[in-house]
FIKOLZA-1660 file (N, C-alpha, C; in steps of 0.1 Angstrom, whole numbers, plus 5000, padded with zeros to 4 digits):
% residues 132
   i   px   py   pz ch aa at
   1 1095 4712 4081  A  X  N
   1 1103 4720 4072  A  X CA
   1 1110 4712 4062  A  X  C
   2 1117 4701 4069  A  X  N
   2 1126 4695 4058  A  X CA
   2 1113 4685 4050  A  X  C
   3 1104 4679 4052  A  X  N
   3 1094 4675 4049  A  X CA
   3 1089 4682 4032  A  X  C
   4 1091 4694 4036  A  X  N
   4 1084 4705 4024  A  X CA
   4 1097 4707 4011  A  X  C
   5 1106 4703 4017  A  X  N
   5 1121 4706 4008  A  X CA
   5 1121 4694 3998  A  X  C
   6 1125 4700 3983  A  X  N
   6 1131 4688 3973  A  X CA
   6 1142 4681 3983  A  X  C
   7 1138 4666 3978  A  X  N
   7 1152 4660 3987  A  X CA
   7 1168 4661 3985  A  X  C
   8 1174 4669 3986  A  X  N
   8 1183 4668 3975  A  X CA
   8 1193 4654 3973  A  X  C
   9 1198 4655 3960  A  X  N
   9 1208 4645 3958  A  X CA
   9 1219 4649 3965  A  X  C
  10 1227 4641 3974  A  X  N
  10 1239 4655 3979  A  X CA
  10 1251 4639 3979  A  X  C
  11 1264 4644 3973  A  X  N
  11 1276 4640 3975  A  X CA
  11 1284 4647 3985  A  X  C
  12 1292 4643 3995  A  X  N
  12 1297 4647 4005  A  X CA
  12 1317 4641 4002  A  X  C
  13 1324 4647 3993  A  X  N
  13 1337 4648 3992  A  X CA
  13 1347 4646 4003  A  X  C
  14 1357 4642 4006  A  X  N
  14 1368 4644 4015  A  X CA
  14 1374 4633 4022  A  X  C
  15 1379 4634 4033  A  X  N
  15 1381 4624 4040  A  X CA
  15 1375 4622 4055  A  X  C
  16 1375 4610 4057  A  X  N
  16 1368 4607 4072  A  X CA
  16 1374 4611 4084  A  X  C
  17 1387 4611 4085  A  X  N
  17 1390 4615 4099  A  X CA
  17 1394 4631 4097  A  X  C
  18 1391 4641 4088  A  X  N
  18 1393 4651 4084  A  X CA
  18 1383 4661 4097  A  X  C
  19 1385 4667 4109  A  X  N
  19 1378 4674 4121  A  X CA
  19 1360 4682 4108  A  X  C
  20 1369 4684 4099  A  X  N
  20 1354 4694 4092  A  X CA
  20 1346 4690 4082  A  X  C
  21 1349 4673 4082  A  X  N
  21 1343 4664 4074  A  X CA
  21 1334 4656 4081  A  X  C
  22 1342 4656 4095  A  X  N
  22 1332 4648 4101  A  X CA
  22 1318 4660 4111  A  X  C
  23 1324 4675 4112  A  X  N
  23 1314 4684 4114  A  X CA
  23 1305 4681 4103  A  X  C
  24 1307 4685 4091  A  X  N
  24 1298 4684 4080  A  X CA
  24 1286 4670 4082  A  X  C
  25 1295 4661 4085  A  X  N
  25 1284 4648 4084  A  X CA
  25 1276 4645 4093  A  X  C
  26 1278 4654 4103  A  X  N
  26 1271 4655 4117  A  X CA
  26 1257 4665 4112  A  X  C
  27 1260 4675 4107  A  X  N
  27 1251 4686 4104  A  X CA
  27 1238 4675 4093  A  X  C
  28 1248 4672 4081  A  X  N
  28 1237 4663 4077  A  X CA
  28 1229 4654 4082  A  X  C
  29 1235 4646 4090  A  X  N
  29 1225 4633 4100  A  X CA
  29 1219 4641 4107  A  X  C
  30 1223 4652 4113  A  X  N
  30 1211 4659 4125  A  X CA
  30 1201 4668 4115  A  X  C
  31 1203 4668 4108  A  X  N
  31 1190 4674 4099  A  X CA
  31 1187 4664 4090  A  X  C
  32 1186 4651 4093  A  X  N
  32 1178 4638 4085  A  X CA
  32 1186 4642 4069  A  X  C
  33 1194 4648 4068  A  X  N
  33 1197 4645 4050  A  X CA
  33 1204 4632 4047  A  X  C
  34 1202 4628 4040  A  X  N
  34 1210 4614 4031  A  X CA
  34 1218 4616 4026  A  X  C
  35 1230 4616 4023  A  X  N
  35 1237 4618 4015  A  X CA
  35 1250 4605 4009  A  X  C
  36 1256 4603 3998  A  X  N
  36 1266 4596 3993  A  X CA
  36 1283 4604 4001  A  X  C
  37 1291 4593 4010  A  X  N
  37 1304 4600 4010  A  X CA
  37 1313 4594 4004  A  X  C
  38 1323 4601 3997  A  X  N
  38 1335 4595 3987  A  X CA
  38 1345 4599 3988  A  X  C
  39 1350 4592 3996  A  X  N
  39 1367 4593 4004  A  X CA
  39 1375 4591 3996  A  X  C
  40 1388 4604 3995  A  X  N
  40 1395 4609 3985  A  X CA
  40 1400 4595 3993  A  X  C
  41 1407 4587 4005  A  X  N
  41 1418 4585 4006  A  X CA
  41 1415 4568 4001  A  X  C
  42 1405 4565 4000  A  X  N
  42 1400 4546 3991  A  X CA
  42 1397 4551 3978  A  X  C
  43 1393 4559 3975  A  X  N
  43 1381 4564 3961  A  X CA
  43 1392 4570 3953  A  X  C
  44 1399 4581 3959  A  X  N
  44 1409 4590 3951  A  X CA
  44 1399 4604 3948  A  X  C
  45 1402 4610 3939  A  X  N
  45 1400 4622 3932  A  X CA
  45 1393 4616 3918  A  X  C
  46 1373 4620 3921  A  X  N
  46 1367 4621 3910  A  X CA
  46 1376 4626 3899  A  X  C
  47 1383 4621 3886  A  X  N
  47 1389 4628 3876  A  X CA
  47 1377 4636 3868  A  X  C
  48 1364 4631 3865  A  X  N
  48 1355 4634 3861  A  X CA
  48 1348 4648 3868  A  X  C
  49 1346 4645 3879  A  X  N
  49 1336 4659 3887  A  X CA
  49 1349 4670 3890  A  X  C
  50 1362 4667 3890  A  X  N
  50 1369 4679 3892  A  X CA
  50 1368 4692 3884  A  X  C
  51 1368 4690 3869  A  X  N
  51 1367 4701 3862  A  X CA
  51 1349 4710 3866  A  X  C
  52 1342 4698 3866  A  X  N
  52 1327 4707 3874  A  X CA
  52 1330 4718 3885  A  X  C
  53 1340 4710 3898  A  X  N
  53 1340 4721 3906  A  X CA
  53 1348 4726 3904  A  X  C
  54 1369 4729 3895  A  X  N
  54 1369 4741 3895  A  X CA
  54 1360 4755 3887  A  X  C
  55 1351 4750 3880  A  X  N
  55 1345 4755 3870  A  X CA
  55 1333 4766 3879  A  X  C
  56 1330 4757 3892  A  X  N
  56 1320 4762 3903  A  X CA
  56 1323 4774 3907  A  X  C
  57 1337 4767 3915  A  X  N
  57 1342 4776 3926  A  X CA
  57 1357 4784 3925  A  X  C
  58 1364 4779 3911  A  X  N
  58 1379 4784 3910  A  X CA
  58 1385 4768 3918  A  X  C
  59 1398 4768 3912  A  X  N
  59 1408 4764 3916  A  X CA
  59 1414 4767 3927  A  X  C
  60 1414 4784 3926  A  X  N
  60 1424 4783 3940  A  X CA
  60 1412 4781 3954  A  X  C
  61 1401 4784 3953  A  X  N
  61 1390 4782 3964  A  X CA
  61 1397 4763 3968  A  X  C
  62 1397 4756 3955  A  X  N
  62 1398 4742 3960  A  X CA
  62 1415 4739 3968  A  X  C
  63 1423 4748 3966  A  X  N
  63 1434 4742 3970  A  X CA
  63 1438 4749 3981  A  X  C
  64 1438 4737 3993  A  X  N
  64 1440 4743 4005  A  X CA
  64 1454 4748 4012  A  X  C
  65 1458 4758 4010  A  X  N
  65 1471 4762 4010  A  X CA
  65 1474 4759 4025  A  X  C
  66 1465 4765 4035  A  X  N
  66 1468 4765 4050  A  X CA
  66 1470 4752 4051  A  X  C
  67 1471 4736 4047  A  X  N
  67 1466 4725 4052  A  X CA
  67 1481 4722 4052  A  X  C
  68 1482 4706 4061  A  X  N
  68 1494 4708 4063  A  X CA
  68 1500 4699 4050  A  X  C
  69 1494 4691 4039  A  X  N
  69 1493 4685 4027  A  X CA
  69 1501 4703 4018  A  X  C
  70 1496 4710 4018  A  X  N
  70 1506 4720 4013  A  X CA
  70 1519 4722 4014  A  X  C
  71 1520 4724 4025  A  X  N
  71 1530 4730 4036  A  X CA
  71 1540 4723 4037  A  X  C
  72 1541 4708 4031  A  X  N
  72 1548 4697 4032  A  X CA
  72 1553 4698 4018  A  X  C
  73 1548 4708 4008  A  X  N
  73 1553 4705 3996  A  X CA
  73 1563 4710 3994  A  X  C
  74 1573 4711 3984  A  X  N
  74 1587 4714 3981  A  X CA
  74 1583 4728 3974  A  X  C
  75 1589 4740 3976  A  X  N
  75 1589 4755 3976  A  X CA
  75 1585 4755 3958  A  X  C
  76 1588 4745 3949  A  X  N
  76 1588 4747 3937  A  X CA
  76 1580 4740 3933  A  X  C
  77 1573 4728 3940  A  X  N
  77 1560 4727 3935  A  X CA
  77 1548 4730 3939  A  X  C
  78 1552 4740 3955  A  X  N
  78 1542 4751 3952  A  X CA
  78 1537 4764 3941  A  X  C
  79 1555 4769 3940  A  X  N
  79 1553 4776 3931  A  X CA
  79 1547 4771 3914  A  X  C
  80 1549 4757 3914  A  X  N
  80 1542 4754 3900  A  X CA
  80 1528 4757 3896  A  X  C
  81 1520 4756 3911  A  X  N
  81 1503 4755 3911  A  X CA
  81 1504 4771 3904  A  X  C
  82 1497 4772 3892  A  X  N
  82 1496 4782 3889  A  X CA
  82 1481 4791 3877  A  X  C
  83 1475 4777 3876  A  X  N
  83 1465 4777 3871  A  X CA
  83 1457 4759 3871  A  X  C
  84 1442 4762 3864  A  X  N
  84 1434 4750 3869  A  X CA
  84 1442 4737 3864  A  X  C
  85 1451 4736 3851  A  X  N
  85 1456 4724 3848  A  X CA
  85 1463 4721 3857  A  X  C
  86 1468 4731 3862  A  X  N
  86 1484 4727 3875  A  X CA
  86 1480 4718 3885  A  X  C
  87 1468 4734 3887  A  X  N
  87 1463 4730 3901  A  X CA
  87 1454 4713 3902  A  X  C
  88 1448 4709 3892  A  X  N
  88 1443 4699 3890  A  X CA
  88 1448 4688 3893  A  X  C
  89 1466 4688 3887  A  X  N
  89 1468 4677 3880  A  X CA
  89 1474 4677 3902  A  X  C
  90 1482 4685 3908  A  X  N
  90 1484 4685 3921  A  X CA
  90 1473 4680 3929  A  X  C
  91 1461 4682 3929  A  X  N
  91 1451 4674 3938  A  X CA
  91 1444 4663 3929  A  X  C
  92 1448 4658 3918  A  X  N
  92 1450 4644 3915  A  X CA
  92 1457 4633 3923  A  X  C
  93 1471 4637 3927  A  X  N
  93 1483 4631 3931  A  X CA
  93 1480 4637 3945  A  X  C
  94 1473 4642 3948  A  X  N
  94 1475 4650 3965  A  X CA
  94 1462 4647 3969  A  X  C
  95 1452 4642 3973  A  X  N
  95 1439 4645 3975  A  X CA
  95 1438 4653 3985  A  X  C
  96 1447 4653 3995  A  X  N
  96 1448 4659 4009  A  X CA
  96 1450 4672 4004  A  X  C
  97 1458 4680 3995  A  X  N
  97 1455 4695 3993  A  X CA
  97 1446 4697 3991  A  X  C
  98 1434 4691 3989  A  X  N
  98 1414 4695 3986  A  X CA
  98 1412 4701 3996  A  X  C
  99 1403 4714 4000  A  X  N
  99 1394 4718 4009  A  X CA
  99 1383 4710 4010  A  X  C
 100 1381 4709 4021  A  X  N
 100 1373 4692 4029  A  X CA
 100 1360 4704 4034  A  X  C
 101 1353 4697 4034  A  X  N
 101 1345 4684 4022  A  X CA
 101 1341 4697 4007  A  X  C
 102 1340 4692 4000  A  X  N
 102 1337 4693 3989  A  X CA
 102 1324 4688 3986  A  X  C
 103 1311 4691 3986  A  X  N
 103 1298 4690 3984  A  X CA
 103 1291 4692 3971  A  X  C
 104 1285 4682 3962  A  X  N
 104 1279 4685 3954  A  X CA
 104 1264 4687 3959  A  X  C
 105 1253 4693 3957  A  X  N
 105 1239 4700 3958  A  X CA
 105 1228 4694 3954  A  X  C
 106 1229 4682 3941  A  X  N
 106 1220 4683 3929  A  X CA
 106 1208 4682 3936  A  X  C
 107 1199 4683 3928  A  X  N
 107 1184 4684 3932  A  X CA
 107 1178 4695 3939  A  X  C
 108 1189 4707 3942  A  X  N
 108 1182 4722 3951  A  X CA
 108 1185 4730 3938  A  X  C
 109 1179 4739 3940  A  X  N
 109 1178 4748 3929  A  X CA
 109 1185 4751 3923  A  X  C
 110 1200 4754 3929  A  X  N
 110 1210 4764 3923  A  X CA
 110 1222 4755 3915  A  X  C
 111 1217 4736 3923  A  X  N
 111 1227 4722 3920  A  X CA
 111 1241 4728 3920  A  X  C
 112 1243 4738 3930  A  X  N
 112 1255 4742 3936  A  X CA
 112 1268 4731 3942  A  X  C
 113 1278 4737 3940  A  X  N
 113 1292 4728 3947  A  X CA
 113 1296 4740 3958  A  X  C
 114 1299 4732 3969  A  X  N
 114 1302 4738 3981  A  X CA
 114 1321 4732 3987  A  X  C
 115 1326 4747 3990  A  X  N
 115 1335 4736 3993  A  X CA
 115 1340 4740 4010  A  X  C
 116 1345 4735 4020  A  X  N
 116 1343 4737 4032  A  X CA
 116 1329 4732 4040  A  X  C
 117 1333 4738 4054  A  X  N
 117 1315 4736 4061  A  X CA
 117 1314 4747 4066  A  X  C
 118 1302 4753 4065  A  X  N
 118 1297 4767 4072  A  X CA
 118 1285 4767 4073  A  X  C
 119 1282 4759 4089  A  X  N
 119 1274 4758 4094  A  X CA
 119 1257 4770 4087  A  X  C
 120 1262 4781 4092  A  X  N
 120 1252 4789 4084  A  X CA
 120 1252 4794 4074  A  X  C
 121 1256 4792 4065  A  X  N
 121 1256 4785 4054  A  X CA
 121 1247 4775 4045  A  X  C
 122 1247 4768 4053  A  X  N
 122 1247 4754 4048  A  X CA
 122 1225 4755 4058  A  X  C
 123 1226 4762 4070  A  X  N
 123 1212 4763 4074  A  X CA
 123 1205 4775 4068  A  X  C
 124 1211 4783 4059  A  X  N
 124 1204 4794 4050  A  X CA
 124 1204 4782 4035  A  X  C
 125 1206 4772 4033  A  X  N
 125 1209 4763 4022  A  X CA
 125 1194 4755 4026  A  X  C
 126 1194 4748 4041  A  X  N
 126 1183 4739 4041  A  X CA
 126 1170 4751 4043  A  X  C
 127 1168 4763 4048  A  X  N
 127 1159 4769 4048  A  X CA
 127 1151 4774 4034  A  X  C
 128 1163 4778 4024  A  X  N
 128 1158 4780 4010  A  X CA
 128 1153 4772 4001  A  X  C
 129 1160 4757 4004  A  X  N
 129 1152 4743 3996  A  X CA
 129 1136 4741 4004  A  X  C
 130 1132 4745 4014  A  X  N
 130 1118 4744 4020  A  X CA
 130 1113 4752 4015  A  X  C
 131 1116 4759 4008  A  X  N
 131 1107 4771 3997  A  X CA
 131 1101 4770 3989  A  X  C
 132 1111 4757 3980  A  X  N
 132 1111 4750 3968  A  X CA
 132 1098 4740 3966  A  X  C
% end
């Protein structure tokens, strides 16, 4: 099945000791995918690929308000996040407000950004590229 699938190019976003970063990279190695990972907490925040994925998925999809990187923040510079420059210029300086992992697609059809892990999801994702 995976044999028959375009290989994709895939970037895998976030941090390493993050519980649904390291689910995510488990799912990939157990379904043989390759992929590149780029740790907000050495690498920082792509300045370049951010505008791609709020452009994907929205801003507020990328900013993880439940995390505890929010929750730590001061009542007024939550209230500042208020649109994509805000919210940008906050998970510049925050990388830990990102929803983990953040996944780029290239090479499957749709060259989708993903943000989170959802297991089924992500096996209605490898089933569709075996189509291809």
């Amino acid at each position: 099945m995976i044999a028959a699938m375009s290989t994709p190019d895939i970037t895998l976003y976030g941090i390493p000791n993050c519980d649904t970063v390291k689910k995510a990279r488990l799912w990939l190695a157990g379904h043989g995918l390759e992929y590149r990972f780029h740790d907000f907490k050495k690498q920082g925040v792509p300045a370049d690929r951010l505008p791609g994925w709020i452009g994907a998925v929205g801003w507020e999809k990328l900013v993880n308000r439940q995390g505890t990187t929010w929750r730590k923040l001061a009542p007024e510079q939550q209230a500042g996040v208020t649109d994509a420059p805000s919210a940008a210029a906050l998970m510049e300086s925050q990388p830990s407000v990102i929803k983990r992992p953040v996944v780029e697609w290239a090479g499957q059809p749709d060259g989708e950004v993903t943000v989170g892990f959802n297991e089924a999801a992500w096996n209605e994702r490898l089933a569709a590229g075996s189509k291809h």
